[in-house]
N, C-alpha and C positions, 0 to 999 in steps of 0.2 A: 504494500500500500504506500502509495507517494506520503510525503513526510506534511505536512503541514507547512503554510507558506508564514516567514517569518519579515515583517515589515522591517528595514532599516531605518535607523534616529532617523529625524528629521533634519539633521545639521549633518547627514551623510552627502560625504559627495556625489557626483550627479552621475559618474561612471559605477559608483559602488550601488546608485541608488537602481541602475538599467541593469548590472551583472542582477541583483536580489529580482528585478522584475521576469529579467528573463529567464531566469530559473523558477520562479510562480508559473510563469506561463508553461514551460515546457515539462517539469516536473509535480505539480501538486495540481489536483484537483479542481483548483479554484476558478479558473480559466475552461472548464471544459466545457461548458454549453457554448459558448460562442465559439472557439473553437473548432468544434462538429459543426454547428452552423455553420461556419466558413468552408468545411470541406466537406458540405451536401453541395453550397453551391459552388464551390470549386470544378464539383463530378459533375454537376447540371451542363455546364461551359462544355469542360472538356470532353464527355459524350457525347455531345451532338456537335460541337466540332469531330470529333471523330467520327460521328457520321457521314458527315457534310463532305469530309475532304479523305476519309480514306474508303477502300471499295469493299463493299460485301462480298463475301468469301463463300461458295455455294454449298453446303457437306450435305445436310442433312435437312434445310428445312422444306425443300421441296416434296421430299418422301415423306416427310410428316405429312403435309399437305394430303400426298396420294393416300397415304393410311386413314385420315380421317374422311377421307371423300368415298371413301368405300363404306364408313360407316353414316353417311348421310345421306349416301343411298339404299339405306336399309340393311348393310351386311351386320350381324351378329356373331359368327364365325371368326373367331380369330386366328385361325389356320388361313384362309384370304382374306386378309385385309396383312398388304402389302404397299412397298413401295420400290423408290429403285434401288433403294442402298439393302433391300433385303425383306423379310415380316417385320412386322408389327410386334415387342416384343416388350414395350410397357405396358403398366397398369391401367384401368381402365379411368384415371383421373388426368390421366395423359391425353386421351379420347378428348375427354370433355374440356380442357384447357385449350387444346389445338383446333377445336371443331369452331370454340368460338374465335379463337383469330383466326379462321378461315374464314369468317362472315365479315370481319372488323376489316380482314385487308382483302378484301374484294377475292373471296378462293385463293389467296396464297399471292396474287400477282404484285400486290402491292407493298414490296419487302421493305421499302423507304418508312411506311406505316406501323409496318410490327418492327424495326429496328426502336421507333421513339416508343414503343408501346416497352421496348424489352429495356430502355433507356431506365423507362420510370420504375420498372422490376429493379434495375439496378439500386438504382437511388432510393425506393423503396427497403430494399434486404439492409444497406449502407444505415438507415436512420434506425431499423431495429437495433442491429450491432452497434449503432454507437450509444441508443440505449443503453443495454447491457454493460457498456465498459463502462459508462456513467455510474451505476450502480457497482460497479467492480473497482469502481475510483482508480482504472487503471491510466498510468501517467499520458499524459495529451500526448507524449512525444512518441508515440506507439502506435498514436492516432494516424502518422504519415504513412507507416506501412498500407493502411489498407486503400489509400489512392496512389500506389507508386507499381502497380503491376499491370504490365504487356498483356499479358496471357490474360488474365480475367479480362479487360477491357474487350478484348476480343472474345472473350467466350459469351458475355453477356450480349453485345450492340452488335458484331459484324457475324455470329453464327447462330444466334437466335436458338441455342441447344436450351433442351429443357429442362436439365442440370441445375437450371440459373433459378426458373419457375419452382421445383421443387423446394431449394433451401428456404425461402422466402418463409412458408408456412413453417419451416424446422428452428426458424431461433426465433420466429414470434412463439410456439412452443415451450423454448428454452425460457424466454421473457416470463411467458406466464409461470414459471416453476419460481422467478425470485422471486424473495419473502417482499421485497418492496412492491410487487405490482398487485399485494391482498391474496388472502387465505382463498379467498374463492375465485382465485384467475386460474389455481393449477388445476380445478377439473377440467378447464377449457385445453392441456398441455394435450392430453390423449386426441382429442378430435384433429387438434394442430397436427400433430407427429403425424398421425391418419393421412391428414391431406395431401403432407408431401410424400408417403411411400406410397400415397395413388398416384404419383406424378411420374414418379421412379424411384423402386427400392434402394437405393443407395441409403436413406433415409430412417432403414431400418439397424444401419449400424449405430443408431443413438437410442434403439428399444433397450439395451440393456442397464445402460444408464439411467433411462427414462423410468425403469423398474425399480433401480435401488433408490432414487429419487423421491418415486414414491412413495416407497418402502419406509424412509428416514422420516418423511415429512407425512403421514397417517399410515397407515396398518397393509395388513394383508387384503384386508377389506378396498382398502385405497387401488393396491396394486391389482386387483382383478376387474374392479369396479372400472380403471384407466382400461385393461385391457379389454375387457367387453366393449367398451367404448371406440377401441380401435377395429375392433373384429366387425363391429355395429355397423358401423361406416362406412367399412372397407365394403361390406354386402351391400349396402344401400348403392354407395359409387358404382360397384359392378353389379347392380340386377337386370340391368337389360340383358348382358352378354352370360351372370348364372343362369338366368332362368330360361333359356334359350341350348347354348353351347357350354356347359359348363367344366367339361372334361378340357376341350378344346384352350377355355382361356388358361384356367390355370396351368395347364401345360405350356403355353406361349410368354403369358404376363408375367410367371414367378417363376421360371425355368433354371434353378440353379446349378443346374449341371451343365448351361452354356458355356462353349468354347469360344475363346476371347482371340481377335486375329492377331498372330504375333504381329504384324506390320505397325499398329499402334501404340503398342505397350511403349511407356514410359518408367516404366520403375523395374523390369527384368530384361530389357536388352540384351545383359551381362552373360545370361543364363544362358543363351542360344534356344533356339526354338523346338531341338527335338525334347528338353526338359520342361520348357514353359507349354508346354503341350501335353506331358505327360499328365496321368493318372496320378503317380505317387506325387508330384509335384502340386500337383491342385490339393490330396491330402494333408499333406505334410502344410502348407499353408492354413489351409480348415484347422487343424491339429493347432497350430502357433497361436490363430486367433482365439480359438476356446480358452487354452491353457494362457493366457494374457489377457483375456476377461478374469478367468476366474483366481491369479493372481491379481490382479486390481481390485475384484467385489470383496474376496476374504481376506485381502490385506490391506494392497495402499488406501482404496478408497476409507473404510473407517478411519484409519490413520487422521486423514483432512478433520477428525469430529473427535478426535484424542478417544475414540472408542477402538475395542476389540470386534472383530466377526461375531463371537456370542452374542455382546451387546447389543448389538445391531438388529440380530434375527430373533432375541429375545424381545427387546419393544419392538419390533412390529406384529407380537400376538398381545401387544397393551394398551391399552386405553391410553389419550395423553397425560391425563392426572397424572395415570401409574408410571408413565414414560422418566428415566431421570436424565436421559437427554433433552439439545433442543433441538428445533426444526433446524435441518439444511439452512446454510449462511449463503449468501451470494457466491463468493469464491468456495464454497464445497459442491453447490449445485454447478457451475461452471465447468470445476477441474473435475467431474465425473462425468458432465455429456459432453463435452469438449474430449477428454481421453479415451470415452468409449467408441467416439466417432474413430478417432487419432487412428486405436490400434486396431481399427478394421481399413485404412487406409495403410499403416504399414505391410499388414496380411493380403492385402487384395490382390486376387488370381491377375489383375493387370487394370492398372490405370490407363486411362484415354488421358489427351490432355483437356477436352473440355470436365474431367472430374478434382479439375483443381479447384473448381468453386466449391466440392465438396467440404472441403477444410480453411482455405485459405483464411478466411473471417476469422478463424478460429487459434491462427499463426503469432498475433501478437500477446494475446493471454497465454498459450502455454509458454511461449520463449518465454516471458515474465514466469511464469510460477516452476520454468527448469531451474533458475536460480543460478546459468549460466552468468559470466561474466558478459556486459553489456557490449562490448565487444564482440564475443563467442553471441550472443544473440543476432547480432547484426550480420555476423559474417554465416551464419547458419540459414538467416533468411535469405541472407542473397543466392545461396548455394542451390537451396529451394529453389526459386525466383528462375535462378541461372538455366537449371536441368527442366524447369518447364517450360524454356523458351526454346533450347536446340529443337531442331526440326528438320528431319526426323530424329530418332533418340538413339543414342551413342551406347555401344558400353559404359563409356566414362561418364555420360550424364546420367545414367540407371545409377552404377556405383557411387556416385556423388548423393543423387537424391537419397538410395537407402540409406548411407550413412550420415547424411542430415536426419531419415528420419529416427532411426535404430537411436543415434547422441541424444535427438530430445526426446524422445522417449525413456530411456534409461533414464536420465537426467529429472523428467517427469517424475517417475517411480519413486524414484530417492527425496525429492523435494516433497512427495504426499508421505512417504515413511515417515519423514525430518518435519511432518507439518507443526509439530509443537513448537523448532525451534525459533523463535523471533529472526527475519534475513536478515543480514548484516547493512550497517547502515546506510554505505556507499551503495548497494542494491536497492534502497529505498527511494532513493532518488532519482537513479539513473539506470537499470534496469529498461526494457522495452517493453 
């Protein structure tokens, strides 16, 4: 947590009185609303200038198009409903987000229209997140990471991917879990989380989190109650295509035993493709992720709440009277959906590079809470940054990126074990 801004005397000189100022501004809290306001509108400018003046890049949104134009002619079958980059192979909340910008940009021809539509997606996810940091009191100077990336700019405004659409509902989600936004904003967290795994699963890598979450902040009763709530929704979204095809979608929409094309992978280049291909390969992956949830849920996580695993699983069969914890803090709810998202991005059978929106929001709170030296922060995000810009992906930028991500993760782990110990002060400040 930045430190508290300290005024200089009044008979301080005028150079002593701008170094005090500008350390308020860049390091403590004090400054953070205006701040964020200055770079929502900073993003507004620079998005539609990079509309304006660089060129739309074709991948994927045309196919979107064809997929949903099959289902506005009536197809229910999600075995045909195709396009040209292949099936149709989201959720059915994908259907219903893309069928309406198919209406809004005249059937898809009007890309100039859904670039400003995906604009305000941006700027949209951008003022949730800086919510959240708001409430995380994390330092403004952190705040510049998340307007200084190539790759996202482009993932959002010039490829119109649906990646961008998903997150949006996943950290309004996370929002409603802080204890600042009312006791009765986290039943809305379940519907949230719902809407983005109907956009694209990716989204379900924050359910585990989103369970112990619940778990900490009311009962077992909490945690099923949330997940009914997901499962509820999820029916509601897909009833035209259950109650019709029902075999057909869930074999198409939730298919996780697809094969991912070596040609895109960003994070196993290294590997060569007769192992990023393999069977034992995609195991042994599955295997890392389970065993790195469930080192995080029975150890580090409690850690963040100075409790034990018992602790934990014994109040949530307690009433909160009987409870002798408290509810999740802002920074316990953060570093648990924030690192349960994390370690299914370091496990993932193969990143695209439109799956950096996945995490990226989520890049300057962890470097904060590894407890890395602000330096080793800085130089860890560019590394990131670096390997999601080569194009196509190198050895050397797969092996770069894992090892940026494997350092803050470890780094992670150790800083949730150590969460008792106060950071050291020079970290209070100047940390990212």
């Amino acid at each position: 947590m930045p430190s508290a801004a300290i005024a200089p005397p009044r008979d301080a000189p005028l150079a002593a009185r701008i170094r005090v100022l500008v350390r308020d501004v860049l390091f403590t809290p004090q400054y953070f609303t205006p701040i964020a306001a200055l770079l929502i509108a900073f993003e507004a400018v620079l998005n539609y200038a990079i509309i304006q003046r660089i060129g739309y890049t074709e991948i994927d949104w045309r196919a979107y198009m064809q997929e949903v134009e099959g289902v506005i002619a009536g197809e229910r079958n999600y075995l045909r409903l195709k396009g040209d980059t292949g099936p149709l192979v989201y959720p059915a909340g994908f259907v219903w987000v893309y069928e309406a910008l198919w209406y809004v940009t005249d059937g898809g021809s009007n890309i100039r229209r859904a670039q400003y539509v995906f604009m305000g997606i941006y700027l949209a996810t951008l003022a949730v997140v800086l919510a959240i940091y708001r409430h995380a009191r994390l330092s403004p100077v952190a705040l510049a990471l998340l307007v200084l990336s190539k790759r996202l700019h482009s993932i959002y405004v010039l490829r119109l991917f649906n990646d961008s659409v998903a997150m949006l509902p996943a950290y309004l989600a996370i929002y409603a879990m802080l204890p600042s936004a009312g006791r009765s904003a986290m039943r809305w967290s379940g519907l949230l989380l719902s809407l983005g795994i109907a956009v694209k699963m990716n989204v379900q890598l924050m359910l585990p989190g989103a369970a112990y979450i619940w778990w900490r902040a009311g009962s077992v009763s909490t945690v099923c109650a949330q997940l009914a709530v997901v499962a509820g929704s999820q029916t509601l979204i897909t009833a035209p295509f259950l109650s019709t095809y029902p075999t057909e979608y869930v074999a198409r929409a939730f298919d996780f035993g697809r094969q991912f094309d070596f040609t895109w992978t960003v994070n196993w280049r290294f590997v060569g493709s007769q192992v990023f291909l393999s069977q034992k390969w995609a195991e042994f992956l599955l295997v890392a992720h389970l065993g790195l949830l469930l080192a995080l849920g029975l150890y580090a996580w409690p850690r963040l709440a100075g409790l034990s695993a018992w602790a934990v699983v014994r109040d949530g069969f307690r009433t909160c009277q009987q409870r002798k914890s408290n509810r999740p803090d802002t920074n316990e709810v953060l570093a648990v959906m924030f690192s349960a998202n994390f370690v299914g991005i370091v496990c993932a059978r193969s990143l695209h590079y439109q799956f950096y929106s996945w995490y990226f929001h989520m890049l300057p709170f962890l470097l904060h809470k590894s407890r890395l030296p602000a330096v080793v922060q800085l130089a860890t995000w560019l590394v990131v940054e670096y390997a999601w810009n080569v194009y196509p992906s190198t050895s050397l930028s797969s092996i770069l990126l894992l090892s940026a991500h494997l350092l803050l993760l470890a780094k992670l782990v150790h800083s949730f074990v150590m969460a008792d110990t106060p950071l050291p002060r020079l970290a209070k400040r100047k940390a990212l």
